[in-house]
BAPA-687746 format. One record per atom (N, C-alpha, C): residue number from 0; residue in three letters; atom name; x, y, z. Coordinates in nm, 4 decimals. Layout:
BEGIN
+-----+-----+----+----------+----------+----------+
!   i !  aa ! at !        X !        Y !        Z !
+-----+-----+----+----------+----------+----------+
! NUM ! ALA ! CA !        X !        Y !        Z !
...
+-----+-----+----+----------+----------+----------+
//
This chain:
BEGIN
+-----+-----+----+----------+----------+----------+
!   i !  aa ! at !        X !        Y !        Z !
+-----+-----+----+----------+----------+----------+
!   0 ! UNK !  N !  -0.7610 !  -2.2974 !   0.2202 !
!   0 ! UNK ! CA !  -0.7786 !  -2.1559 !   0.1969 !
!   0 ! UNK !  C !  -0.6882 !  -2.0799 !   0.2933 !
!   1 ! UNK !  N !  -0.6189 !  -1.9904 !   0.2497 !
!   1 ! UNK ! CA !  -0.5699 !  -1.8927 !   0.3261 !
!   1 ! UNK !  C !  -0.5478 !  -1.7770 !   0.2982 !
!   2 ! UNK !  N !  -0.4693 !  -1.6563 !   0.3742 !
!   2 ! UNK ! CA !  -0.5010 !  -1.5071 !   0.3723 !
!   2 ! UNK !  C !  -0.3673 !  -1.4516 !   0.2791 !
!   3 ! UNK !  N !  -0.3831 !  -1.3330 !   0.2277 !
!   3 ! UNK ! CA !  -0.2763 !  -1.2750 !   0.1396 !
!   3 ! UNK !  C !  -0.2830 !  -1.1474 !   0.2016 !
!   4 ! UNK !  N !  -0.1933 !  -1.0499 !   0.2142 !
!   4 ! UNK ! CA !  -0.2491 !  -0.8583 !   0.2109 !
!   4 ! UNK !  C !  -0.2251 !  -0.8224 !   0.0498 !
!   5 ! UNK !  N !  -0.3173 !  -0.7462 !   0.1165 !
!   5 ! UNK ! CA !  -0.3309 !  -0.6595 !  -0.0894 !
!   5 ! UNK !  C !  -0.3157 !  -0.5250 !  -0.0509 !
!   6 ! UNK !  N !  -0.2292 !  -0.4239 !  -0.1114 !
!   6 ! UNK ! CA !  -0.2030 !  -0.2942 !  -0.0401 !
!   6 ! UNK !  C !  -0.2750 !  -0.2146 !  -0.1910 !
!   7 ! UNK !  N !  -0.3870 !  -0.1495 !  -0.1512 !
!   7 ! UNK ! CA !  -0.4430 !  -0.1019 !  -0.2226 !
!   7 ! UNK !  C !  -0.3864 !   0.0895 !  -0.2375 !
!   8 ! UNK !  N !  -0.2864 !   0.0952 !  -0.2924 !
!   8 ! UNK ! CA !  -0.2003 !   0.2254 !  -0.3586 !
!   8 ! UNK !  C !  -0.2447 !   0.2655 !  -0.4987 !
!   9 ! UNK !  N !  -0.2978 !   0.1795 !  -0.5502 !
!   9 ! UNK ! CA !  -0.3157 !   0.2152 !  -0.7131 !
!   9 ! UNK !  C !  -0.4709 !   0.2990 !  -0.6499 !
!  10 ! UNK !  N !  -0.5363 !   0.2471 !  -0.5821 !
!  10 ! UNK ! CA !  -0.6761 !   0.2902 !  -0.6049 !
!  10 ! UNK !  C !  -0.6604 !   0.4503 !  -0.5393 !
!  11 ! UNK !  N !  -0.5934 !   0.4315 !  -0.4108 !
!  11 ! UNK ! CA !  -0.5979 !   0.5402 !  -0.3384 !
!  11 ! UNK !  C !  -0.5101 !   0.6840 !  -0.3960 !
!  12 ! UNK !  N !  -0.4201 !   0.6591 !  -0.4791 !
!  12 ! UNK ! CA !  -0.3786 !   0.7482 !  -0.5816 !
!  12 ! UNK !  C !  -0.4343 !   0.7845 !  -0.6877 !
!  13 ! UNK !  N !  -0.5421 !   0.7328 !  -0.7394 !
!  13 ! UNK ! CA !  -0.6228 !   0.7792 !  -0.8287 !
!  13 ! UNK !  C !  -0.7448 !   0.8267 !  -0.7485 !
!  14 ! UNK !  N !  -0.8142 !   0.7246 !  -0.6195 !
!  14 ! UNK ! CA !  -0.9002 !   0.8635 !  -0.5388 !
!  14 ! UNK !  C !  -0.8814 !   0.9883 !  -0.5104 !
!  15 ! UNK !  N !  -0.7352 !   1.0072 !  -0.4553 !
!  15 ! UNK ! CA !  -0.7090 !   1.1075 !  -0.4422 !
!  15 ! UNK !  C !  -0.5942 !   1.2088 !  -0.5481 !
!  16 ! UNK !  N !  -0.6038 !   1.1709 !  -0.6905 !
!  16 ! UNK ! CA !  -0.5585 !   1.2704 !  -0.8126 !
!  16 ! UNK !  C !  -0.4220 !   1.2746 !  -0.7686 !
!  17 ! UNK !  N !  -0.3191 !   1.1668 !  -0.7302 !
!  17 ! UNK ! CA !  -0.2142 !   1.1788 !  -0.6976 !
!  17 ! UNK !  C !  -0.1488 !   1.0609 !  -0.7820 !
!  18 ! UNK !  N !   0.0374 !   1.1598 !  -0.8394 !
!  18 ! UNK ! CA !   0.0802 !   0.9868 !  -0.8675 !
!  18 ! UNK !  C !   0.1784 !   0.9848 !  -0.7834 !
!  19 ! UNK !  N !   0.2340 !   0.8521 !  -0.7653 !
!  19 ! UNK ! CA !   0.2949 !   0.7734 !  -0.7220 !
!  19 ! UNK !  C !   0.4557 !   0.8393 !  -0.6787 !
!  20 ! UNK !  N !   0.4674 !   0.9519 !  -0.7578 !
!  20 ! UNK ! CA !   0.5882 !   1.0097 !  -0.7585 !
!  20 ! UNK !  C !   0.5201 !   1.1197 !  -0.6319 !
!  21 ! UNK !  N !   0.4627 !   1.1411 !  -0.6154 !
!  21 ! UNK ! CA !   0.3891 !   1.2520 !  -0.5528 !
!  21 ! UNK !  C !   0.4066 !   1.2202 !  -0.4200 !
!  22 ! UNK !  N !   0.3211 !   1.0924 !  -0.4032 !
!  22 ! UNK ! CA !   0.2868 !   1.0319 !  -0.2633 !
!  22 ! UNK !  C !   0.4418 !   0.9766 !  -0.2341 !
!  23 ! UNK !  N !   0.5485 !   0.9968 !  -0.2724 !
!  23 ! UNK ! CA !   0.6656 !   0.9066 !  -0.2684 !
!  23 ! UNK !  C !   0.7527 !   1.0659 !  -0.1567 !
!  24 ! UNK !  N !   0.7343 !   1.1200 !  -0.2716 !
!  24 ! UNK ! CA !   0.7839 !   1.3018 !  -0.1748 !
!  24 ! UNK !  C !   0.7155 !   1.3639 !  -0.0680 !
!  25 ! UNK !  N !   0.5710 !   1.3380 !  -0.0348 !
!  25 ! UNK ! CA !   0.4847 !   1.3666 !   0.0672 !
!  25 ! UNK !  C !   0.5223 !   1.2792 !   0.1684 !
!  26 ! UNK !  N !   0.5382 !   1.1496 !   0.1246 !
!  26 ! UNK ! CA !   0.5466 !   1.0330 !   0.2800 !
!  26 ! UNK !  C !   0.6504 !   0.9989 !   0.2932 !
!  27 ! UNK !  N !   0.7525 !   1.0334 !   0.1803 !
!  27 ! UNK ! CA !   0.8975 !   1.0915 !   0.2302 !
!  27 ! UNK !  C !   0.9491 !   0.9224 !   0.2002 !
!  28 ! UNK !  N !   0.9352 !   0.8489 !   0.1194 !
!  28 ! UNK ! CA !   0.9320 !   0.6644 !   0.1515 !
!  28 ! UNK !  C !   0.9751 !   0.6959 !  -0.0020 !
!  29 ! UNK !  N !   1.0883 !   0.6013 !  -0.0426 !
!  29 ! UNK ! CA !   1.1336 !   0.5974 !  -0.1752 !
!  29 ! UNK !  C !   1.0332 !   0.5182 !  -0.3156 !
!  30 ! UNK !  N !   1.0744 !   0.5990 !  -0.4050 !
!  30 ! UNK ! CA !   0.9666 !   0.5622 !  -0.4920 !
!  30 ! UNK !  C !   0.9669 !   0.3874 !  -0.5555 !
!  31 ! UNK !  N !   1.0729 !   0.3477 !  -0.5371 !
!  31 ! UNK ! CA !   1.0805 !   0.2016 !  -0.5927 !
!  31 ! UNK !  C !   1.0410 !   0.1094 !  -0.4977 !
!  32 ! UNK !  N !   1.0283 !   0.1499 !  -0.3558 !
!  32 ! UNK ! CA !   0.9541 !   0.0859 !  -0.1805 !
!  32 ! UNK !  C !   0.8141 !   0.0668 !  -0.2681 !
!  33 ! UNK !  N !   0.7594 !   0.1860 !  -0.2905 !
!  33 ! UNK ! CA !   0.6022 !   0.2517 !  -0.3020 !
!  33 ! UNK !  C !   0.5522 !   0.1333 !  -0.4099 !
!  34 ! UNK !  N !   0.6686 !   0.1419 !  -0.5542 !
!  34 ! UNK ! CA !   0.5896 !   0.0981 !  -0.6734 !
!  34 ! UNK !  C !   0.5850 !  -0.0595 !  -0.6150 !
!  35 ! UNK !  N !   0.6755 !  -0.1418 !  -0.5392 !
!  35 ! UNK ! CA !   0.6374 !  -0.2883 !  -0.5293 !
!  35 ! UNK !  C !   0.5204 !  -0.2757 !  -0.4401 !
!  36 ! UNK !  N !   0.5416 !  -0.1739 !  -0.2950 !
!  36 ! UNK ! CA !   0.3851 !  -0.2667 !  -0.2687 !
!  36 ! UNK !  C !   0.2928 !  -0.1760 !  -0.3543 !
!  37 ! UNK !  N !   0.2926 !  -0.1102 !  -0.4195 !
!  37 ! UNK ! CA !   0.0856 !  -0.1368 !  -0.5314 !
!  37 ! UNK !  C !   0.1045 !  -0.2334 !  -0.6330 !
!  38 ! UNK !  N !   0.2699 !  -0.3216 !  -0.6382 !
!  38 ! UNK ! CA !   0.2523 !  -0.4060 !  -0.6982 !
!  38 ! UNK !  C !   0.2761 !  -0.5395 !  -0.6868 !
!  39 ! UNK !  N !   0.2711 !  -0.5480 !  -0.5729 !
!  39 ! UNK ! CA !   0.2246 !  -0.6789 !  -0.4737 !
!  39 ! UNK !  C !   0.3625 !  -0.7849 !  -0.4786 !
!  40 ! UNK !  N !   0.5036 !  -0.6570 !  -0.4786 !
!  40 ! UNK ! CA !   0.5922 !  -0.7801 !  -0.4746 !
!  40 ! UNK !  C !   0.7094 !  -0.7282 !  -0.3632 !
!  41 ! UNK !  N !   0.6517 !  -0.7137 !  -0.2734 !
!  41 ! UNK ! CA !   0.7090 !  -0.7049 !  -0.1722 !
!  41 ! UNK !  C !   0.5986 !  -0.8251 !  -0.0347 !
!  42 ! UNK !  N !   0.7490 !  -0.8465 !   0.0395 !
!  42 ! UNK ! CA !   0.6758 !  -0.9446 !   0.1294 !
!  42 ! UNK !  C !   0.6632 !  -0.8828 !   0.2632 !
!  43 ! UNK !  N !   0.7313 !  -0.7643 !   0.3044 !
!  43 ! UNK ! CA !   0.7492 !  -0.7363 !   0.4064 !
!  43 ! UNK !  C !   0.6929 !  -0.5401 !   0.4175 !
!  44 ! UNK !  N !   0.6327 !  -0.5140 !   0.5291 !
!  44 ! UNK ! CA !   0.5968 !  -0.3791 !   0.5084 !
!  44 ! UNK !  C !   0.6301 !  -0.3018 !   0.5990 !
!  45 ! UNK !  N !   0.6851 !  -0.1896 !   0.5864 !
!  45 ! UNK ! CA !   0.7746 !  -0.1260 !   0.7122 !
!  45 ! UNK !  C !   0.6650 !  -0.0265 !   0.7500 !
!  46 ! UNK !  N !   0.6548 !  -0.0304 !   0.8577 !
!  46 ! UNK ! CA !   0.5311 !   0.0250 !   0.9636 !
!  46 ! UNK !  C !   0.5511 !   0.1618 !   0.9371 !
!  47 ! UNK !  N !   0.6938 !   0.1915 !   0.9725 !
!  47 ! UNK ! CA !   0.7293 !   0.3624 !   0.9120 !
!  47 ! UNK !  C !   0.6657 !   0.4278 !   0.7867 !
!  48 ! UNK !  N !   0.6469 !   0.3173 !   0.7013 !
!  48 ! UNK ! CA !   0.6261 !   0.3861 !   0.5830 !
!  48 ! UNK !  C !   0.4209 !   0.3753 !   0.5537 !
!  49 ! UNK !  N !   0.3924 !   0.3200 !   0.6298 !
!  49 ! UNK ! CA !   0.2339 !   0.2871 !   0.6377 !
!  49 ! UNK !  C !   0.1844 !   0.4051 !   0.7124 !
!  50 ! UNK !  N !   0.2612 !   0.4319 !   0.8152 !
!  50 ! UNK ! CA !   0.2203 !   0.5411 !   0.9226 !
!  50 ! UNK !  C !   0.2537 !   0.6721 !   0.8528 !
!  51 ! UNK !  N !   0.3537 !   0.7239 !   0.7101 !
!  51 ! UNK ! CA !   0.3461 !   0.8277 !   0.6437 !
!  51 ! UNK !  C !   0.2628 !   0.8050 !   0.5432 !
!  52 ! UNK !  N !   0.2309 !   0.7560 !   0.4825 !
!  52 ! UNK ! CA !   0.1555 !   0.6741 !   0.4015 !
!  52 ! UNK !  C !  -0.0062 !   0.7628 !   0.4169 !
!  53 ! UNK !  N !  -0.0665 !   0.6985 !   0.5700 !
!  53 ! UNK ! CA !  -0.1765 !   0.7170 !   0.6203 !
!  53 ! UNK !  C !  -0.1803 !   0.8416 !   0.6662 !
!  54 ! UNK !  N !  -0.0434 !   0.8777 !   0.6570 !
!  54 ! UNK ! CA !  -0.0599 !   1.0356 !   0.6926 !
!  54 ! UNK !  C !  -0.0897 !   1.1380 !   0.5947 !
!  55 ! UNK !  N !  -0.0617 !   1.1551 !   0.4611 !
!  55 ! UNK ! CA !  -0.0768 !   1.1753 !   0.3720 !
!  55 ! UNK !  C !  -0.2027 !   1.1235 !   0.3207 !
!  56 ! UNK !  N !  -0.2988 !   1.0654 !   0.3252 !
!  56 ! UNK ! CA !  -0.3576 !   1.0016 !   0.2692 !
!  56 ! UNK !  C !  -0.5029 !   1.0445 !   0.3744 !
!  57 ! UNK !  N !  -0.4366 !   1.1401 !   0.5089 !
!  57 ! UNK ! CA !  -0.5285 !   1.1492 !   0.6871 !
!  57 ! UNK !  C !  -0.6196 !   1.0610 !   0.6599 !
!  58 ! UNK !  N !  -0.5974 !   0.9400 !   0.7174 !
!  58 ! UNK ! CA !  -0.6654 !   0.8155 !   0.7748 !
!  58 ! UNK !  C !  -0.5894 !   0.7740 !   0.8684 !
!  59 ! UNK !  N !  -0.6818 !   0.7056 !   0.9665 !
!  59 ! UNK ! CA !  -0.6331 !   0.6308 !   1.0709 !
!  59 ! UNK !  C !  -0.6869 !   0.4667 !   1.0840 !
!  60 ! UNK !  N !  -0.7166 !   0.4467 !   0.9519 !
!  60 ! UNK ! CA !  -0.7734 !   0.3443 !   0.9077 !
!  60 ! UNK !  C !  -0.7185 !   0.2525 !   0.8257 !
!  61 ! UNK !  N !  -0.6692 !   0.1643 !   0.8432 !
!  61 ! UNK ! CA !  -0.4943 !   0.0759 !   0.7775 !
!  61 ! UNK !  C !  -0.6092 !  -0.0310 !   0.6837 !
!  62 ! UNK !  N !  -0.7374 !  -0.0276 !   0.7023 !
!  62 ! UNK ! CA !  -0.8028 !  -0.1124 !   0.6130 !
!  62 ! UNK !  C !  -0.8032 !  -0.0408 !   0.4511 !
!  63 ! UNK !  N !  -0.7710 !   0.1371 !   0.4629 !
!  63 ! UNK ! CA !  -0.7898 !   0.1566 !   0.3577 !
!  63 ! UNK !  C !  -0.6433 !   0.2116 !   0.2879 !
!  64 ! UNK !  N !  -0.5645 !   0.1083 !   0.3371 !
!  64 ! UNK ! CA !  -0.4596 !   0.1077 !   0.2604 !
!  64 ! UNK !  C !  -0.4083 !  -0.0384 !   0.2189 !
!  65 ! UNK !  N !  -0.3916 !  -0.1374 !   0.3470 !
!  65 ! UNK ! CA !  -0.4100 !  -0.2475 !   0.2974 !
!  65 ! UNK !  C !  -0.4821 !  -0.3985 !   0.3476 !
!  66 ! UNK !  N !  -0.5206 !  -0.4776 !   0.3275 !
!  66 ! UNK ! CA !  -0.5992 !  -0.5608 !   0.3466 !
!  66 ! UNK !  C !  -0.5939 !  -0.6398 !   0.3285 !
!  67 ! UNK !  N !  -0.6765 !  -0.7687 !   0.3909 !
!  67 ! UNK ! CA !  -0.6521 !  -0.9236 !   0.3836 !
!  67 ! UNK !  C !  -0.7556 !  -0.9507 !   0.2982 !
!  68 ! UNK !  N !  -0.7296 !  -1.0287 !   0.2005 !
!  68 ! UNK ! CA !  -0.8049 !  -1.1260 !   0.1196 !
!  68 ! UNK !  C !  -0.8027 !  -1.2792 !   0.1138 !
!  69 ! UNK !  N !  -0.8861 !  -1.3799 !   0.1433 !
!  69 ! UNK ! CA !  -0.8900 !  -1.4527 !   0.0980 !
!  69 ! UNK !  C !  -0.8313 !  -1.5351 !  -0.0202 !
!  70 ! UNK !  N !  -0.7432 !  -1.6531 !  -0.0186 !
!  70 ! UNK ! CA !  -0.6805 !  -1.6979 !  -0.1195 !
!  70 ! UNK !  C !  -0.7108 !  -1.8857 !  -0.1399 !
!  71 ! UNK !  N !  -0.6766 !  -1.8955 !  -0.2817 !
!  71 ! UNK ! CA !  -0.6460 !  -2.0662 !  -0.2995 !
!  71 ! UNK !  C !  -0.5104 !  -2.0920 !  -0.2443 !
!  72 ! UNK !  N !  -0.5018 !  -2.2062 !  -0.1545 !
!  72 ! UNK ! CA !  -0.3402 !  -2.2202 !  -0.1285 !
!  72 ! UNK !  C !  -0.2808 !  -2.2481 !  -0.3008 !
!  73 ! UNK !  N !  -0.3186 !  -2.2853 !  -0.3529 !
!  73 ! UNK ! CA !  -0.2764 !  -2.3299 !  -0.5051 !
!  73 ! UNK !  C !  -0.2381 !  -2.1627 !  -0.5498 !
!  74 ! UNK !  N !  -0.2628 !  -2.0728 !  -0.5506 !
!  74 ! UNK ! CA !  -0.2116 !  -1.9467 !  -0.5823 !
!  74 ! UNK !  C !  -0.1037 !  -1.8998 !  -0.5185 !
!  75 ! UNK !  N !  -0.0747 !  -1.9637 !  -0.4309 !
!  75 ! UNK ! CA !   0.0525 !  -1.8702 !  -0.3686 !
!  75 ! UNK !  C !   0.2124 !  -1.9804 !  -0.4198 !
+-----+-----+----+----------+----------+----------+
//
């Protein structure tokens, strides 16, 4: 068993009545960065863009953007 991050953007743009194009001009982070991680194909996450991200989003809470889950090694 091991860990994956899951960057939860889809949810937090529909909590907060925003799309993706929106949160892309607010956190100032390009929109094709944004669409891989809510779509889980990016491997690497630039701190810059988590810290506008969370700014936009006022949290200081990185669990509710993205998070570790549990995995099958057979899935990765």
């Amino acid at each position: 068993m091991g860990k994956r991050v899951v960057v939860k953007l889809p949810e937090l743009i529909v909590k907060h009545n925003m799309s993706m194009r929106e949160l892309s001009r607010l956190a100032d982070v390009r929109p094709q960065a944004l669409n891989e991680l809510a779509n889980q194909k990016r491997r690497n996450i630039n701190f810059g863009h988590l810290e506008r991200i969370a700014d936009v989003f006022d949290t200081n809470d990185m669990n509710e953007i993205i998070t570790l889950v549990d995995t099958d090694d057979d899935d990765e």
